[in-house]
C-alpha positions in Angstrom: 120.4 99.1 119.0 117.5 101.5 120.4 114.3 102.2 117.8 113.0 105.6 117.3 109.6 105.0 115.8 108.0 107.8 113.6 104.8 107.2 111.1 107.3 105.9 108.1 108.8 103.3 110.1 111.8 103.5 112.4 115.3 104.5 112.3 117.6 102.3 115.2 120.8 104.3 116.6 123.6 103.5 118.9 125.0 105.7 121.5 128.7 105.1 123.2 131.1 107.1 125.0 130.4 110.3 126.9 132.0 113.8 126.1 130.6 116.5 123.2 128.5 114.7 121.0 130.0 113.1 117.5 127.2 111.8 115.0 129.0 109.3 112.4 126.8 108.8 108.8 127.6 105.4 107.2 128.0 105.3 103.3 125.8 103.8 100.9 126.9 100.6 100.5 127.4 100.3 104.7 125.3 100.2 107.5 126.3 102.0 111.9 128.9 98.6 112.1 131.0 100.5 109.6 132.5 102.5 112.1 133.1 99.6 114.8 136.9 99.9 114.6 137.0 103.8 115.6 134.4 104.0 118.0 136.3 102.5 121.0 138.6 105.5 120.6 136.5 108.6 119.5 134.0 107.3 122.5 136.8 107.7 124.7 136.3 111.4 124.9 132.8 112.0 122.9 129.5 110.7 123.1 129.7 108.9 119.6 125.9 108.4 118.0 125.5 106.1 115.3 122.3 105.4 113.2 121.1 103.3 110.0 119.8 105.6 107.4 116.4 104.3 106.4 116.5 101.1 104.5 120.1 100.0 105.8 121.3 98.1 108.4 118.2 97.6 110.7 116.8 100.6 110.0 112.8 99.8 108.1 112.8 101.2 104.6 110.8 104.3 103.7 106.6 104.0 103.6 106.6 107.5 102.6 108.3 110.4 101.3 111.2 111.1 103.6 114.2 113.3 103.8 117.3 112.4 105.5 118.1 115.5 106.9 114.8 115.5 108.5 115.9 111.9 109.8 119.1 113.3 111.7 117.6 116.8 112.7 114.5 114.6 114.4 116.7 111.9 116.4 119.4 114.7 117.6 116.1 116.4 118.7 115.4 113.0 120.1 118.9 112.5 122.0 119.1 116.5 123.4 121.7 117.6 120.7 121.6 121.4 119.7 124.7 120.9 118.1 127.2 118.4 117.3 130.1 117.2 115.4 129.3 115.7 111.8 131.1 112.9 110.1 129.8 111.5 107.3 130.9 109.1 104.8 130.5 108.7 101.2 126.6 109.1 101.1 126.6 109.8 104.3 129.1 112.4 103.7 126.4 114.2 101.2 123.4 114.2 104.1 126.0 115.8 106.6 126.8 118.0 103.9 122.8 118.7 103.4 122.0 118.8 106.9 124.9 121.9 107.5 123.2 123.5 105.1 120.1 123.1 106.1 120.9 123.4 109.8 124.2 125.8 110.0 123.4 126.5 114.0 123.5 122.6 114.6 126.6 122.1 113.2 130.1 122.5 115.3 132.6 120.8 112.7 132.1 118.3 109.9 134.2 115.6 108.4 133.7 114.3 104.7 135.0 110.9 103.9 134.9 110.4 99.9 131.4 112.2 99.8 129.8 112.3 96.3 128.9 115.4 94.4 125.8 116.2 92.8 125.6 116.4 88.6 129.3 114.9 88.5 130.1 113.5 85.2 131.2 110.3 86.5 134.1 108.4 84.4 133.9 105.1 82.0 134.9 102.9 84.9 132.0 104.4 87.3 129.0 104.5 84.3 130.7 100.6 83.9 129.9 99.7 87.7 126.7 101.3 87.5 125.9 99.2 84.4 127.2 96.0 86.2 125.0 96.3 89.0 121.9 97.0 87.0 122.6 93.8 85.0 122.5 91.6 87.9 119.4 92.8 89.8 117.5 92.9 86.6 118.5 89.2 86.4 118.0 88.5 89.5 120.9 87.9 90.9 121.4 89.3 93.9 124.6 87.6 95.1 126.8 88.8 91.7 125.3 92.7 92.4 126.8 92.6 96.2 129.8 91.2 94.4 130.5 94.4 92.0 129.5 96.3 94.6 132.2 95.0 97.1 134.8 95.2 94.2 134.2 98.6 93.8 133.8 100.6 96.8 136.0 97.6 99.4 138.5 96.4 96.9 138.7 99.5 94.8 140.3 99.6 91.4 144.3 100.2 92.7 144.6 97.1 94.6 143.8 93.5 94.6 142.0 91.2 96.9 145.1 90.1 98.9 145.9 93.5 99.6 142.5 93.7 101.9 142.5 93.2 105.3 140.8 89.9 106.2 137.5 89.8 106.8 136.4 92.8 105.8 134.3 91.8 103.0 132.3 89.1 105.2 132.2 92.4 107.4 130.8 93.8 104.9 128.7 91.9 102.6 125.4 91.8 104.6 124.8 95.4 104.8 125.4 95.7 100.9 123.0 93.1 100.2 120.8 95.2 102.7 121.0 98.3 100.9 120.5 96.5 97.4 117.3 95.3 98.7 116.1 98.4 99.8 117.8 100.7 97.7 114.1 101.0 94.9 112.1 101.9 97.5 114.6 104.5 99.0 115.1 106.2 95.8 111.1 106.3 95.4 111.0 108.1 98.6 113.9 110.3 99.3 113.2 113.8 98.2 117.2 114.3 98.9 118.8 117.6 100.6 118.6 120.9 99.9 121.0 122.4 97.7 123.0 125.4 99.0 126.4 127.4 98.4 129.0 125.1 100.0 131.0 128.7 100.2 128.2 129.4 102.6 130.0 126.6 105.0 131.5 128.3 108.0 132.8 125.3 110.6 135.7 123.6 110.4 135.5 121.1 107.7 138.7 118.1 107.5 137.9 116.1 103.4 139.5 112.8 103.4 140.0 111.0 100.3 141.7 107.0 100.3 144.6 107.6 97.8 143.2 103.9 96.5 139.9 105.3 95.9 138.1 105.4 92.1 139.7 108.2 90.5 136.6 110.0 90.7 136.5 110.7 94.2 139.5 112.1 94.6 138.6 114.5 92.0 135.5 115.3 94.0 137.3 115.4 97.4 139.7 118.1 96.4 136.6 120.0 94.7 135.0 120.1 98.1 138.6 121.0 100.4 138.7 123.9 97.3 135.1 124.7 97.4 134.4 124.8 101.3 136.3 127.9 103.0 138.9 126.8 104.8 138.6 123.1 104.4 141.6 121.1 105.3 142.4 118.0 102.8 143.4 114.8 104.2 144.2 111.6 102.4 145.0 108.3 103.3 147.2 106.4 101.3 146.3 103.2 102.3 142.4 103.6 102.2 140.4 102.9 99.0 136.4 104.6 99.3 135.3 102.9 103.3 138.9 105.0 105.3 136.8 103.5 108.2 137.2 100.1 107.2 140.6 100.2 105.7 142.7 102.9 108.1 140.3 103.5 111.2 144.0 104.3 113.3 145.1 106.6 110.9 141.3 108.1 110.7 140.9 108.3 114.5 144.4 110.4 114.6 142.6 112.7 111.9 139.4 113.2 113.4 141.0 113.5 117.2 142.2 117.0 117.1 139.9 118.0 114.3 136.6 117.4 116.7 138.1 119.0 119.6 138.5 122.6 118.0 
């Protein structure tokens, strides 16, 4: 991966491919390799740029207060990118979702995978997780936090272990560990997006949910397709929360005519 080097650190990228540039956000609990299975395919026609969010992947965490709009509007500046093509998932589907807002001009056509919303009033089952994890990195035990994590958003609640493609959760498990680590001292930093009028959107905009995903999410997918003008719902029967990970085929057939309009 290539560095770019700022006074909080660094941010390392990826670029493959060569055509009308396509930036892909990775979620949360991910790092860039997430989207290693659709790459080969998007890059085929697109220059495909990939970067870890600060604190993920190989990516340094924050030393200051950062935004991560700020982070992708400062490396497209980097690469020569007016505009480009946004796909963003889970978290990463929220910062693309900040940076249209913020940056309407630089934004062709944007893809949300599963993105959360702001203020939801997240289920049982989700404030359960949330609890789950706390309990094991305030006992220190790292290991058992990457474990809920990888049940929740890899595994998902609809399906069980042997129903997940092999070697995904190896694929996996470093960069959760990764963002656990980090994950205090991004939260101390990030001052978030700005919030706008997602009305206000006017590109075209594909939400994909995994029809195996938490409950919640699809209820905050179809908010977003209802919300954003013109936004075309897309889900994925197969997929729980990572679509990358779990349908990247059926994903690249959804983004291909999608990021040529």
């Amino acid at each position: 991966m290539i560095t770019l080097a700022d006074d909080l650190g660094h941010l390392s990228y990826t670029v493959a491919g060569d055509g009308p540039p396509v930036v892909l956000v990775h979620a949360g609990v991910a790092d860039h390799r997430m989207w290693d299975a659709v790459v080969p395919a998007l890059a085929g026609h697109h220059t495909v740029i990939r970067y870890d969010l600060r604190g993920f992947g190989e990516s340094a965490p924050p030393t200051g207060p950062f935004r991560e709009t700020d982070d992708l509007g400062r490396l497209l500046d980097h690469l020569g990118h007016r505009q480009v093509r946004l796909v963003g998932a889970s978290w990463g589907g929220r910062v693309a979702v900040d940076f249209t807002l913020a940056h309407p001009d630089r934004v062709r056509s944007l893809a949300l995978l599963a993105p959360p919303w702001p203020g939801y009033d997240w289920s049982a089952d989700m404030i359960a997780y949330d609890e789950a994890e706390t309990a094991a990195l305030a006992a220190g035990d790292l290991e058992a936090a990457v474990r809920v994590n990888l049940d929740m958003w890899l595994r998902g609640p609809a399906r069980g272990w042997a129903d997940v493609a092999p070697g995904l959760a190896e694929h996996l498990r470093a960069p959760v560990r990764t963002s656990l680590v980090n994950q205090d001292t991004v939260g101390e930093h990030s001052q978030g997006g700005p919030r706008g009028d997602l009305t206000a959107i006017d590109v075209p905009t594909l939400v994909g949910i995994g029809g195996l995903d938490v409950p919640d999410f699809q209820d905050i997918a179809r908010r977003y397709a209802a919300a954003i003008p013109g936004a075309e719902l897309v889900e994925f029967p197969t997929a729980a929360h990572l679509i990358a990970l779990d349908a990247p085929a059926e994903l690249v057939a959804a983004l291909t005519p999608f990021l040529t309009r």
